[in-house]
C-alpha positions as CSV (number, residue, x, y, z in Angstrom):
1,X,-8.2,17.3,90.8
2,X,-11.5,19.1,90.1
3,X,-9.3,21.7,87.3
4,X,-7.8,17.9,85.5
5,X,-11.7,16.9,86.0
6,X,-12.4,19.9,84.2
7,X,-9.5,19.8,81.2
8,X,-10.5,16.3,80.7
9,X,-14.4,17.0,80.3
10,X,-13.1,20.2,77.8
11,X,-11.1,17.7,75.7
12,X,-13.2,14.8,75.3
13,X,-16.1,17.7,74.7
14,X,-14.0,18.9,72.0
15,X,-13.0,15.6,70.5
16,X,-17.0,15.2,69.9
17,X,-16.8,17.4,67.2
18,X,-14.4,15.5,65.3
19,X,-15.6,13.9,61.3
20,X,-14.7,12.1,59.3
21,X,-15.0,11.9,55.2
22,X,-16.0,8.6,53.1
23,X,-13.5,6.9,51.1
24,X,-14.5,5.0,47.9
25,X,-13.3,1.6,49.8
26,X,-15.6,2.2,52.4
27,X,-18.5,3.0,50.6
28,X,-19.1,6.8,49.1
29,X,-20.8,6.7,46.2
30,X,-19.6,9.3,43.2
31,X,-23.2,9.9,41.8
32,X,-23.8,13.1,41.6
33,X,-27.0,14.7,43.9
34,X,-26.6,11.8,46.2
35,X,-26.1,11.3,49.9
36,X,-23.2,9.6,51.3
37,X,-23.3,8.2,55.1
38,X,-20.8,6.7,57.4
39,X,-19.6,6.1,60.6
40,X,-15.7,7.3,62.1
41,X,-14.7,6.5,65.8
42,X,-12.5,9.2,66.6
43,X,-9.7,9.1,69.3
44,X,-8.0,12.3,70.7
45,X,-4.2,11.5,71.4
46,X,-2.6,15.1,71.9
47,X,-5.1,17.8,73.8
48,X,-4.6,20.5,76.2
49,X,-6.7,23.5,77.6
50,X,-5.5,27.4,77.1
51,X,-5.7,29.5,80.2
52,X,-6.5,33.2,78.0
53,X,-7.6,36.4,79.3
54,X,-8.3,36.1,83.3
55,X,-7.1,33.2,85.6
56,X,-9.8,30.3,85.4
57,X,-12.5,30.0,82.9
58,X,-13.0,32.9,80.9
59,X,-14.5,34.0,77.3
60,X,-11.2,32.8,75.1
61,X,-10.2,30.2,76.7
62,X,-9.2,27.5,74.0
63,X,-9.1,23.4,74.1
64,X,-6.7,22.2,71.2
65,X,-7.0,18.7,70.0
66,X,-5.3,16.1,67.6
67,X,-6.1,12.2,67.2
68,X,-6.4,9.6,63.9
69,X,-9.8,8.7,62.4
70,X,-10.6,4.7,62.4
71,X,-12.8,2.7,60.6
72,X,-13.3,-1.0,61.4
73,X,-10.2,-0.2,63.8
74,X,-7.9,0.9,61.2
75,X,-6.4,4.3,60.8
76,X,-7.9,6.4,57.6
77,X,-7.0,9.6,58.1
78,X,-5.9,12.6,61.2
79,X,-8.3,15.1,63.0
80,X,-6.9,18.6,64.4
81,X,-9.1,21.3,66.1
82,X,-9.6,24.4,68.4
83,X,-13.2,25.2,70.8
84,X,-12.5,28.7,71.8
85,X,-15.1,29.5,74.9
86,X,-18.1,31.8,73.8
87,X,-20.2,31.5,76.5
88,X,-19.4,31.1,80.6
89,X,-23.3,31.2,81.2
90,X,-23.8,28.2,78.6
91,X,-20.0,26.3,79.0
92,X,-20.5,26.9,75.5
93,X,-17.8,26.9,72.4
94,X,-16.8,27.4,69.0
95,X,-15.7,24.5,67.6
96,X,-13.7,24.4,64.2
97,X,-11.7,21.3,63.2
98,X,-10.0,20.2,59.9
99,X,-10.0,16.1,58.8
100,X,-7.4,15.0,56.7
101,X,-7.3,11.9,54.9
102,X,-4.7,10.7,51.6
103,X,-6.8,12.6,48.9
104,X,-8.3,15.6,50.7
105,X,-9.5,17.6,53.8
106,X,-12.9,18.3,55.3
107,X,-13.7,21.3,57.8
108,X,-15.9,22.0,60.1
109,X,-17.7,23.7,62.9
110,X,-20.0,24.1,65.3
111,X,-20.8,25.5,68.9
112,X,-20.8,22.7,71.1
113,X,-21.9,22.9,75.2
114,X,-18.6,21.7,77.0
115,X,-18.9,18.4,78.5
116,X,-22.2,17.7,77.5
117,X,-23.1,13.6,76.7
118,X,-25.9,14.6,74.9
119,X,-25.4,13.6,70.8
120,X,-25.5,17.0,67.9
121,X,-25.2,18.0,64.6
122,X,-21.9,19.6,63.2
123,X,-21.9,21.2,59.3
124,X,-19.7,20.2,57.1
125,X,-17.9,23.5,55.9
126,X,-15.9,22.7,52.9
127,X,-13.2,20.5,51.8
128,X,-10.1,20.5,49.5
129,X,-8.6,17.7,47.1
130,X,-11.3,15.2,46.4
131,X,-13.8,16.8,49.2
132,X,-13.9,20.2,47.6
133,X,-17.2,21.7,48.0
134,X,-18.1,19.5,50.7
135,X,-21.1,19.9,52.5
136,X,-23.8,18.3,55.1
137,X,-23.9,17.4,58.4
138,X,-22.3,14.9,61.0
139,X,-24.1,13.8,63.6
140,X,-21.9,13.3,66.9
141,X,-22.2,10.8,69.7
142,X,-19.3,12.6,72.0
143,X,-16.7,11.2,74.0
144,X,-17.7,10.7,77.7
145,X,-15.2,9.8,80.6
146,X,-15.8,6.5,80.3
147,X,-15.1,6.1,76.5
148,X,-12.8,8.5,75.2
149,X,-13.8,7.8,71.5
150,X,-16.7,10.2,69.4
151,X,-19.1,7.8,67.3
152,X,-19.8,10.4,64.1
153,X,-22.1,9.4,61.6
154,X,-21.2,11.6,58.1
155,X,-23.9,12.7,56.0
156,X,-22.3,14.1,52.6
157,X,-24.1,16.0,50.0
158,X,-23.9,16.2,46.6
């Protein structure tokens, strides 16, 4: 029970990290030197924890996660991501995921403490299609036990 306990809290950590990326019909503005902000729930459907290196936790040890983005409870685009342990002493992880949505991809990453409720800021890496170049920030309302869906609000650059 207390290693499911465990998986789960990885997981839903991980799903925290998940973004999102404005579509025209839901408000992103094309001006140049702007800011564009909005708000994903994200679900994870597919996850699973990596045993690497020793038995138990260990530096390496990966969560891998997959779920659909939703606005206003409608599906616009997929999320996929791996948190590869960095730190025992902190539960801490790398986090890199990849957004996809019709006319592009966003990435991102960040390190992220395992479990933790408490709300952070991801960067926005880069993009391809229509989000190449992307940058800013995300900031993350994670997953907890109790809801399993991240609240990310997306703050595009440029």
């Amino acid at each position: 029970m207390g290693k499911r306990l465990g998986i789960l809290s990885t997981v839903i950590a991980a799903a925290a990290l998940v973004v999102g990326v404005a579509l025209p019909a839901f408000g992103a503005s094309d001006h140049s030197g702007q800011q564009r902000t909005f708000r994903v729930t994200a679900t994870v459907t597919e996850g699973t924890q990596i045993d690497l290196g020793a038995p138990g936790p260990s530096l390496g040890d990966q969560v891998v996660f997959s779920g659909p983005l939703l606005q206003g409870g409608h599906q616009v685009g997929h999320q996929g991501g791996v948190c590869t342990t960095v730190s025992l002493q902190r539960h801490e992880a790398q986090c890199i995921a990849t957004y996809s949505f019709g006319d592009g991809q966003i990435t991102a990453q960040a390190l992220v403490i395992l479990g933790s409720p408490v709300p952070y800021d991801v960067a926005i890496t880069g993009g391809t299609g229509r989000y190449e170049g992307a940058k800013g920030q995300v900031h993350t309302r994670p997953a907890t036990p109790t809801n399993p869906n991240g609240i990310l609000t997306f703050h595009l650059e440029g």
